[in-house]
N, C-alpha and C positions, 0 to 999 in steps of 0.2 A: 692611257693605259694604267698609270698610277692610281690614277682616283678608281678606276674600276676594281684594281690590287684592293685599295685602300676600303672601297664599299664592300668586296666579296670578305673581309675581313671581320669587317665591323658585324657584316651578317651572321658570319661563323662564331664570334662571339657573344650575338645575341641568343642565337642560335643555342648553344651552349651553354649559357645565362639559363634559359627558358627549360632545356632538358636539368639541366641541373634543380629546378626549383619543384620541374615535377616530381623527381625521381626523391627530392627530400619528403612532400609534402607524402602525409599517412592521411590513411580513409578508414576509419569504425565501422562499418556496415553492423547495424542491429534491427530487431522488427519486435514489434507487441500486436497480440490478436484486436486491442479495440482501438477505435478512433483516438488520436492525438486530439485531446483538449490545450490548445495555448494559451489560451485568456487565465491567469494565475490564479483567479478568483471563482473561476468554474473546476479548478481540477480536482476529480476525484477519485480516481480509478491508477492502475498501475502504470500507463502510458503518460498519462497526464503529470501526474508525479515525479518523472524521467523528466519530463520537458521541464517543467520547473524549477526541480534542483538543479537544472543547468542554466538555464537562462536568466533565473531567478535568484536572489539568498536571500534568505532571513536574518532575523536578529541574532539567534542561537541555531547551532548544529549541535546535531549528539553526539558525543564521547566515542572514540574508538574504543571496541572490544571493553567497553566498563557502562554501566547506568549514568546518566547525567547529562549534562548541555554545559558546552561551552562557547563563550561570546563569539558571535560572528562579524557582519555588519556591528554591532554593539561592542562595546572593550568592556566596560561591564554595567552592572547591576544591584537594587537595592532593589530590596521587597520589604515593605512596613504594610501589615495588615493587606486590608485591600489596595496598596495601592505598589506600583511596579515604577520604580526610575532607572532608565536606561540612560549613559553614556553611550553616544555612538563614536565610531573611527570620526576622526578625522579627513577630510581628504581621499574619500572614497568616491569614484565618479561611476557614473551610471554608462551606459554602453555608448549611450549620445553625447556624452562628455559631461552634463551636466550633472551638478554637483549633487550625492546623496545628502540630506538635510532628515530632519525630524518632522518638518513638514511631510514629506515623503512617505513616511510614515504613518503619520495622522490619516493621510490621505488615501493608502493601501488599505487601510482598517476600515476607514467610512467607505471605501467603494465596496470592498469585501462583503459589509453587513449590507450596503443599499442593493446590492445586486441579489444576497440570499440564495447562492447555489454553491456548491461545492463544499466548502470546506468551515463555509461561514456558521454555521451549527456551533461552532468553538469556541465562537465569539460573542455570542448573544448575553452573556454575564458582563460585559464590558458597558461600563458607563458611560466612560468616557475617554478620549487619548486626547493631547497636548501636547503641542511643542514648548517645551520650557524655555530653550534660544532653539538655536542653529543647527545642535549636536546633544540636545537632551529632549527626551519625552516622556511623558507621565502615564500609566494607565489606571483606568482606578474604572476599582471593578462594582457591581451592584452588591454581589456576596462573596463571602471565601472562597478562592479554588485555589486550590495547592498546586493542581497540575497547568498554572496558568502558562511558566516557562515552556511548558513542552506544548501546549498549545502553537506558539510561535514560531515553532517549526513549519507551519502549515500559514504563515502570514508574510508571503513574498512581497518584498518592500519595490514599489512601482515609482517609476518617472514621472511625478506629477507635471511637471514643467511639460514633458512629452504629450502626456495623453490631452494634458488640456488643448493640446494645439491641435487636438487630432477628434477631437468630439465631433460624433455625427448625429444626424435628427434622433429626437427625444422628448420626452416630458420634463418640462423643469428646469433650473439653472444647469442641470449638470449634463440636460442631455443625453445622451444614450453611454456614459460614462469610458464613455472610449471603447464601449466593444465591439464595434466593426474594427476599428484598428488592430485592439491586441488580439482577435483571431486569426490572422494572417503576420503580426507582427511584435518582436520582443520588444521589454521596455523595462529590463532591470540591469543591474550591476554584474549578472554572469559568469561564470566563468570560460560563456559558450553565447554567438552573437547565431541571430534565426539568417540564414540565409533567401530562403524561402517555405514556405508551410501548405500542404498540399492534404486536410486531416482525411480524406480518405484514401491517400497513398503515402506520401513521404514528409518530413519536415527533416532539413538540411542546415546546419550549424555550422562553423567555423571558429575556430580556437580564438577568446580574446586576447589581445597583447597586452592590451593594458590593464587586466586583469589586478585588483587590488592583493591577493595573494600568490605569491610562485606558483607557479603552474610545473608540473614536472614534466621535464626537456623534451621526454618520450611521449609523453601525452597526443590522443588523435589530432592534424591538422585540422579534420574535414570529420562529421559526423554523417550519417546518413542513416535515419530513424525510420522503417519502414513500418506500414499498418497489415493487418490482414493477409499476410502472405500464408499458402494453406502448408502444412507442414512436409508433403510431401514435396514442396519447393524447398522451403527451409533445407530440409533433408538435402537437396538437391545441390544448392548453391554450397552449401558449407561444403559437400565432396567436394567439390568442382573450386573450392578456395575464393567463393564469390562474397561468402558471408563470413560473419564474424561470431555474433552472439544469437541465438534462437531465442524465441521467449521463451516462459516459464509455462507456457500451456503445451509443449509438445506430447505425444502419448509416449508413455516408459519407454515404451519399445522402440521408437526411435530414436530417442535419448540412447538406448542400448547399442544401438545398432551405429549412432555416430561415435559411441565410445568406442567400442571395437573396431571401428576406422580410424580412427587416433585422435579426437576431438579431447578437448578437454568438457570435464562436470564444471562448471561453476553451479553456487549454494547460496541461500540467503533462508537463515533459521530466525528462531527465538523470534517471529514478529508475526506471525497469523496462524491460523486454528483451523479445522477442517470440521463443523458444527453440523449434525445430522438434528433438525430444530423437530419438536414434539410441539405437537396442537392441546395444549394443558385447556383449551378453552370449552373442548364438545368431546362427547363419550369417543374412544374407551379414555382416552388418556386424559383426564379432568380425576380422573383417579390412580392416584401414586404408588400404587402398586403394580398398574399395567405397563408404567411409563418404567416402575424397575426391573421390571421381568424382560423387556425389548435390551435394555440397556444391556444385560448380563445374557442376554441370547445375543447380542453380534460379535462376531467373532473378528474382537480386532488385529490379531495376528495374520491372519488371514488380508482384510484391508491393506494393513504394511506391506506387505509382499506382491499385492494388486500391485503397487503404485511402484516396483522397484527398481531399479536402475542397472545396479551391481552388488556387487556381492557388500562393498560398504555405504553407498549411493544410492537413497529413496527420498521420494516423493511425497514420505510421511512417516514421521516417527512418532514412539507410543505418547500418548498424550495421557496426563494425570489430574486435567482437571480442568474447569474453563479456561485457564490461562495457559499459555503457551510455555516451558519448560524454562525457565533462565529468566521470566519476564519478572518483573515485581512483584511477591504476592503469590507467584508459583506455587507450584507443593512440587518435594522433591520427585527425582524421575524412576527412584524403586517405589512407587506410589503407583506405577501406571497399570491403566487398565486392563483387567484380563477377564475371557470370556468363560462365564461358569453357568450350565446350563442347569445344575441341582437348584441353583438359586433364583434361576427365573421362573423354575416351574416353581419356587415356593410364594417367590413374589406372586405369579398370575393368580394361585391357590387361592390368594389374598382378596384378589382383586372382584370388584364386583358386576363385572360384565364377564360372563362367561364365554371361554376363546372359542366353542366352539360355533358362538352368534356372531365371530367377528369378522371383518374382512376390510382390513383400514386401505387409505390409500399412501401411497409410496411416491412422490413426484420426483425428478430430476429436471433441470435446466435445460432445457433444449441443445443451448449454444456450449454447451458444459458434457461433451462426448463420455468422459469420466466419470459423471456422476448417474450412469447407467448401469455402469459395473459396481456400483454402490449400492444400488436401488436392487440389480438383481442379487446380490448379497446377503444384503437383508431380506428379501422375500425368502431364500433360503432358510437364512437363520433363523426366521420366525417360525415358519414352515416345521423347525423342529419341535417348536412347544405348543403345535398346534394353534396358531394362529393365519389366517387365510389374510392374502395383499394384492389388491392390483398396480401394477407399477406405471405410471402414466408421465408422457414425456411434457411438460411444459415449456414454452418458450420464457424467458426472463421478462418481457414487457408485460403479459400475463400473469405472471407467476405473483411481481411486485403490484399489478392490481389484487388479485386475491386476496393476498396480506393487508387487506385494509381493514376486512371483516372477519371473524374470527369465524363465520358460519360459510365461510366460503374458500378458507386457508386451510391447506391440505393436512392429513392428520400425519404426514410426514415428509418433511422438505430438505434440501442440502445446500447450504454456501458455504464459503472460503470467506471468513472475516480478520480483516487487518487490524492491528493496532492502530493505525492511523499516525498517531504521533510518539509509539515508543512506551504510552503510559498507558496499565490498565483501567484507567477512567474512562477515555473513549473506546476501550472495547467491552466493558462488562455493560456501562452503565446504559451503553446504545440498546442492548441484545436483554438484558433481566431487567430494567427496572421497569414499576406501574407503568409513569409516566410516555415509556419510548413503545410501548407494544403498539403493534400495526403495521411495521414497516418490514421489509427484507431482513433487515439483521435480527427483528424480534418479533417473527410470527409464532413463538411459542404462548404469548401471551400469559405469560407470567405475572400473578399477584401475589407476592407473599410481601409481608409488614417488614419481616427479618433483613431481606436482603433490601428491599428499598430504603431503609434505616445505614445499614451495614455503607451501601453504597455511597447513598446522600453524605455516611461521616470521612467516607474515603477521601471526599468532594473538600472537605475541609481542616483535615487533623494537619498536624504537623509532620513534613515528611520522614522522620523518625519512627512516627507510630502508625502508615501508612503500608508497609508492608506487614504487618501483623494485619490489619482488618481485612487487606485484600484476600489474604488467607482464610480467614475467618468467612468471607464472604466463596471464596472459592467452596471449601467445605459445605456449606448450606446447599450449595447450588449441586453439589455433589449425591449428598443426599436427596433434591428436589429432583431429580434427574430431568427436569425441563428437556433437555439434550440429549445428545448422545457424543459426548465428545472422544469423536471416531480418531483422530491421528492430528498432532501437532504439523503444519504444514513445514516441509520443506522445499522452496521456489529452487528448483532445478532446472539450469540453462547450457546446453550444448555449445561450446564455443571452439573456432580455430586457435591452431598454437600460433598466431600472430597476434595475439591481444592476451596482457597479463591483466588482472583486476582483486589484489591483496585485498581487498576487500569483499571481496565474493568469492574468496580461499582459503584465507587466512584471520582463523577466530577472533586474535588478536587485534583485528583490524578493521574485525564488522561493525557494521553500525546496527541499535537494534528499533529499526527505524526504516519500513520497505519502503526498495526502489533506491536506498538515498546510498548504498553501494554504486550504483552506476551512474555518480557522478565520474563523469570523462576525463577531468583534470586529474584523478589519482589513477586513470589506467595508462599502460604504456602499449607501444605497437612495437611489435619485434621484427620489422624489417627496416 
């Protein structure tokens, strides 16, 4: 009878063990519309990016709420000319236990460039990396870049010790460089371990403990990172207190509509641009008159209030120039654009294809529901000064064929382009310079001498003299009107009052550097 006391006891405080451990442990429920990339070295998109600032660091993070990088994985830094010497931490272990080294390092960078997808476009300047010992590494570059620290933002340091054990068939010593592994599985220092990774539904994280930096106390136990859920779920779950965070592509109006039910807005500014891109390559817009008569016919006030949320809460505010408002290089925000229609009809006057033989085409993104109410906007707005558009829907796998040939890229296109790493290098010099025309970011196909010059010196002055030319270059491109730069993007995300995230609230606190807010260790869960 004792022992059976003494068992029904023991059970009751397992029992009570096991309620107690659920009722501590917190769940993050979030979701993004595209596929979860894992593999560090393929990511590129805003899902992707989420994955890796958590399972991932780098050498350098940006500065809260100010411009700059300060040491991560690294304690610090020298730069002499072309070349970069980092101290790393000591005593930083990777999720497997094994030791972060400079090897590591070496070894992140050369998989990065031998693989050639994602983010490796950054790195193509790099000569060479070194491990100097244990806990230093050299880089040394082919030419100047200034912005090579904020490059490394984008250079998640991997487990080489791991992947090597985990190489599957391939060409060559290296094999298929571990990427049947890392697509299904983490392999950095973290502050978040992969549970399991499912990229056309969920990838599932768990809080590391041994995490080289405090983790705050509040921070999620358990993440759970959903793909592709359609917004009227979204909508759904967050009533019903299933979800946490919506992406940033929900439609205003739902955003409005979860506000009014008592969601919170989270924000993430100053880091992308909302580019209405001009065919400078084939009539009418090969001439710069027509291209500034469109500019000063859309009505961007109009746009701002498309995209609006609340009375202080949108989706896009005024934009003053290629660069996003607060970025490097900016022009200030009483500079921003407004729509005068005396001026376009004086522009078109100018111009030497006459409006009333025109009739351009207007593309939107298929998967990009938003960028219809764009398109029919502008057909309006043209429409005022006599010009005729048909607006035609494109899917994105299309769309980025087009953009290869300048005789086949629509004479008007629309994406949302990122800073990528924080610095206006990787977003002007992808989208205006000669050399980058052809792609999604730069189907305007842009040649002018001035700004390839202007760019190129952006690429290597000291960073003292580096916000004057970005300006300098801003301006040119202002006057070139390649664009139409419709609205500074603001990333707006509906979220439950059970997840705080100061950094996607509070200015002081953002990083200007997307997605890299919703690292998990700085939000807390309020139950």
């Amino acid at each position: 009878m004792r022992t059976s006391i003494r068992m029904l006891a023991a059970a009751l405080l397992t029992a009570a063990s096991i309620h107690s451990y659920a009722a501590a442990e917190t769940v993050l429920r979030l979701d993004e519309v595209a596929v979860g990339e894992l593999d560090p070295a393929k990511a590129s998109d805003n899902a992707d990016s989420i994955l890796m600032f958590n399972v991932y660091d780098a050498l350098v993070i940006p500065k809260q709420g100010q411009p700059g990088y300060d040491p991560h994985l690294a304690e610090s830094w020298v730069a002499e000319g072309k070349t970069y010497t980092f101290k790393l931490k000591p005593d930083v272990k990777f999720q497997s236990s094994n030791p972060m080294t400079a090897d590591d390092v070496v070894f992140s960078l050369d998989r990065m460039k031998a693989l050639g997808q994602g983010m490796s476009y950054l790195f193509t300047n790099v000569e060479k990396a070194e491990a100097v010992d244990a806990t230093t590494v050299k880089f040394t570059l082919k030419d100047p870049y200034s912005p090579f620290v904020s490059a490394l933002t984008r250079l998640p340091i991997i487990d080489k010790k791991l992947v090597m054990e985990n190489l599957a068939a391939g060409d060559g010593e290296m094999k298929d460089w571990g990427q049947a592994y890392l697509s299904t599985h983490g392999a950095g220092t973290g502050a978040y371990k992969v549970v399991s990774h499912n990229p056309q539904e969920e990838t599932v994280m768990a809080k590391n403990a041994a995490y080289f930096v405090p983790i705050n106390a509040k921070a999620p136990d358990t993440v759970r990172f959903r793909y592709g859920l359609e917004a009227a779920t979204v909508r759904t779950l967050i009533a019903q207190g299933e979800h946490d965070i919506s992406s940033q592509w929900m439609p205003p109006e739902v955003l409005k509509s979860l506000a009014a039910d008592g969601a919170q807005l989270f924000t993430e500014k100053g880091v992308a641009e909302f580019y209405i891109k001009i065919n400078t390559a084939k009539p009418p817009f090969d001439d710069i008159e027509c291209r500034q008569a469109i500019s000063y016919a859309f009505d961007y006030n109009a746009g701002i209030q498309m995209v609006a949320v609340s009375d202080t809460v949108s989706q896009g505010s005024p934009a003053t120039g290629a660069l996003p408002v607060g970025l490097l290089g900016s022009l200030p925000a009483d500079q921003a654009f407004m729509r005068d229609l005396d001026k376009a009809k004086e522009h078109l006057a100018k111009c030497k294809y006459k409006a009333e033989d025109l009739n351009i085409e207007i593309s939107w993104i298929g998967e990009v529901p938003l960028e219809e109410r764009f398109a029919l906007l502008m057909q309006a707005n043209f429409s005022e000064i006599g010009i005729k558009s048909e607006v035609r829907k494109v899917p994105w796998a299309l769309f980025t064929e087009q953009v290869t040939k300048p005789e086949n890229t629509p004479n008007i296109s629309q994406v949302f382009v990122n800073t990528v790493t924080g610095d206006p290098d990787t977003l002007l010099y992808g989208m205006y310079h000669s050399k980058s025309a052809g792609t999604w970011m730069s189907p305007e196909y842009l040649k002018d001498a001035e700004v390839d010059a202007l760019l190129d010196k952006g690429r290597t002055a000291p960073e003292a003299e580096r916000a004057k030319i970005y300006e300098e270059v801003n301006q040119r491109l202002k006057d070139l009107a390649p664009s139409i730069f419709a609205q500074d993007q603001t990333a707006v995300y509906a979220a439950s009052k059970r997840v705080s995230a100061p950094a996607l609230t509070d200015p002081t606190k953002a990083f200007a550097l997307g997605a890299f807010g919703f690292n998990f260790r700085l939000m807390e869960m309020n139950e």
